[in-house]
Residue, then its C-alpha position, 0 to 999 in steps of 0.5 A: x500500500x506503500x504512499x505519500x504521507x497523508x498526513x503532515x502533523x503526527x509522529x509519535x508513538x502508537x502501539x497496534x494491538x489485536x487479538x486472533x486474526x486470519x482476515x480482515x482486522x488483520x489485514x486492516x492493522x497491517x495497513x495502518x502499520x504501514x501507512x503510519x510508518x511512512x509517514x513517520x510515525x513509530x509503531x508497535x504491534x503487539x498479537x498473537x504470534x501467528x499474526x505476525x506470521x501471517x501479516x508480517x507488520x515487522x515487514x511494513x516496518x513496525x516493531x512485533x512484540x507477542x501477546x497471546x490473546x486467545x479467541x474468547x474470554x478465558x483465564x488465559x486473558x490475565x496472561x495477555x494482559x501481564x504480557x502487554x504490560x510487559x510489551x508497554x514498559x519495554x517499549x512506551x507509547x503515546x496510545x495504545x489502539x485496540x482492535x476488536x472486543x477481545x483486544x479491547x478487554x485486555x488493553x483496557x485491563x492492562x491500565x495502560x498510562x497511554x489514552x485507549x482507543x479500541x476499535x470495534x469491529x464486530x457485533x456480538x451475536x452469540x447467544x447463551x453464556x457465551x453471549x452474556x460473557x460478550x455482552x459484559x466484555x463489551x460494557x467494560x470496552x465501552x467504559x474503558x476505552x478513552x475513544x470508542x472507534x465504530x466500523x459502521x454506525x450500529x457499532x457506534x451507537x453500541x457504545x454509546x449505548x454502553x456508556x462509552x464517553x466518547x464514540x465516534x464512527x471511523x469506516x475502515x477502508x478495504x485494501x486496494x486489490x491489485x490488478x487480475x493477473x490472469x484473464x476472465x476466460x481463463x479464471x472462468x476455465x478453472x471450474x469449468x465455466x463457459x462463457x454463458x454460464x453464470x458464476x457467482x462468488x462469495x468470498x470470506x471466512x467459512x464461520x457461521x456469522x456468514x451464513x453460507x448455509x442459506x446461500x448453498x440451500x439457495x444454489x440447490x435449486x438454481x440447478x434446474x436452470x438452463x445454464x445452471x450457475x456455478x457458485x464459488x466461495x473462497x475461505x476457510x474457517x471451522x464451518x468447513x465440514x458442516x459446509x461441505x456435507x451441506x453441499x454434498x446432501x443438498x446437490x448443490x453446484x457450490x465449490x469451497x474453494x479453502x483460502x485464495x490471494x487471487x481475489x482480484x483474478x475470482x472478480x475478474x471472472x465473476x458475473x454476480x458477487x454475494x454476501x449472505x452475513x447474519x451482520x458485517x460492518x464493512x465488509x471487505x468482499x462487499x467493497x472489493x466486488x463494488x471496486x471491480x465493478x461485481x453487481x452484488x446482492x448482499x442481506x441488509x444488515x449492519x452496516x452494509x445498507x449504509x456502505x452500499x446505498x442503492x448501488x447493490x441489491x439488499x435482501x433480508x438476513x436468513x432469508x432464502x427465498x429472497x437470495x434466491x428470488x434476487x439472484x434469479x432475477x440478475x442472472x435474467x437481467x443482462x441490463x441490469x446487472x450492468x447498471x448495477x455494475x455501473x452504479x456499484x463502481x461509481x458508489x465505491x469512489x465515494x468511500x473513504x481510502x486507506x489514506x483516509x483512515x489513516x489521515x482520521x487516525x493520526x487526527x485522532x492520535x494527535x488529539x489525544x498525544x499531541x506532542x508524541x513525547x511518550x506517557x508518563x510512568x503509571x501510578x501503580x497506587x493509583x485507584x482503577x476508575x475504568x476511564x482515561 
């Protein structure tokens, strides 16, 4: 993503800390590490070791120092939390910026002597104990956190709901995919498709969140058409056996495709993109679709109403008369799936970029340390009031 500095102003010290990751929170660090690095900033990411493996921050030119933070709430979290104490005394900050509820918890646990900004990325969508544990988790970020960061605007109001003192919305901009590297005939040619026979993609990780159960339930009975399409997810994720045995009982014309870097190339082959999520922020497969130009058919949930406005057509969650009323309806619609192709793209150059972000965070960070001289020493005798 390597650019000019978007932003003249700050150049202190940012520490980037995130929990388990294999996408898009993931991806969207790395590109704050490197934008913040070549403006000038100095940064510190702090994660799971096997993010660092799979993100290479240290390649971008920030520093990686090793939090384990495990993907629910367990006692292992106090051990994530000695750690980045730890990472913070070694190496001091001017703010310390969590991504996601997970990450949020430990940094505001941690009692940081730098302002907490925690992005919230995610809904919490469980039920149960499990959900009640997330609910809790979500009050102490929303009361912790010096600034709450929404990706979508439900997410916002969340926190302030929650009690956060300070809630702001802050889109987080989908990397720029490069160029196809191969032509459509020949991406289309790998499953077997000719050139009059639909191929729809989905692209993200095989978690029940996505709900690819209704999307495959829905390809089962586009194979009595004439052509029948070919439908194609890119991912992987635990849902993977359900998923396959799913397609397998159903006759489904649904390949899983396991983890692709060739999005771009899948695009370029593509005559109809689908997102079928029980709720997404921002979701990275929806803006890339939009970008190329992907006529896309997505649930109305979250934040994506707000992200695509009338340049996508917006069904409702679980709902699988509707994906498969929708879908039918582009595939007999040449004209249509044009314009929507036209108006997806131009709906895409009105989104916020990467340097956009990244411009907003450094506002941000200059706010909250606008001399970037380094925090003060904690008190350690100082009484936790939960605020910054």
């Amino acid at each position: 993503m390597t650019q000019p500095a978007p932003f003249p102003g700050w150049r202190g010290t940012v520490a980037l800390l995130l929990a388990s990751s294999t996408g898009g929170v993931g991806q969207h660090v790395r590109s704050l590490a490197e934008g913040l690095t070549a403006a000038g900033a100095s940064v510190l990411v702090c994660g799971p070791a096997a993010t660092q493996e799979q993100f290479d921050f240290t390649g971008v030119g920030a520093r990686f120092l090793p939090v384990e933070i495990p993907a629910s709430p367990t006692p292992a979290d106090a051990r994530a939390v000695t750690a980045l104490r730890r990472a913070l005394a070694a190496e001091p900050v001017d703010v310390l910026h969590a991504h996601g509820l997970r990450a949020g918890l430990v940094a505001v646990l941690a009692r940081s002597a730098a302002p907490v900004v925690v992005t919230w990325h995610n809904a919490v969508l469980a039920g149960g104990l499990r959900g009640g544990v997330s609910r809790l988790v979500e009050r102490v970020v929303a009361r912790g956190a010096r600034v709450a960061l929404g990706a979508s605007t439900d997410l916002v109001e969340r926190a302030a709901a929650l009690g956060a003192a300070d809630a702001r919305l802050a889109p987080v901009a989908a990397p720029a995919l490069p160029a196809p590297r191969r032509r459509r005939a020949a991406v289309r040619a790998e499953f077997g498709v000719g050139q009059d026979r639909p191929l729809i993609l989905s692209v993200g990780r095989l978690h029940p969140q996505k709900r690819y159960d209704v999307l495959i339930d829905a390809a089962a009975r586009w194979r009595t058409r004439t052509p029948a399409p070919v439908v194609v997810i890119a991912g992987s994720g635990p849902a993977y056996l359900p998923l396959a045995a799913r397609i397998s009982a159903a006759r489904a014309p649904v390949t899983l495709l396991g983890h692709r870097t060739d999005v771009a190339d899948l695009l370029a082959g593509a005559d109809l993109a689908l997102v079928t999520s029980d709720w997404e922020a921002r979701q990275l497969f929806a803006q890339e679709a939009m970008r190329a130009g992907v006529p896309l058919v997505a649930t109305a949930v979250g934040g994506l109403p707000e992200l695509v406005g009338d340049a996508a057509v917006l069904v409702p969650p679980a709902d699988v008369d509707a994906v498969d009323a929708a879908v039918r309806a582009l595939l007999d619609d040449e004209a249509g799936r044009a314009e929507l192709a036209r108006r997806g793209a131009a709906r895409a150059a009105s989104w916020p970029t990467e340097a956009d972000t990244l411009a907003q965070l450094a506002a941000l960070y200059a706010e909250l340390a606008p001399h970037g001289a380094g925090p003060a020493a904690p008190d350690a005798d100082a009484p936790s009031t939960g605020r910054r």
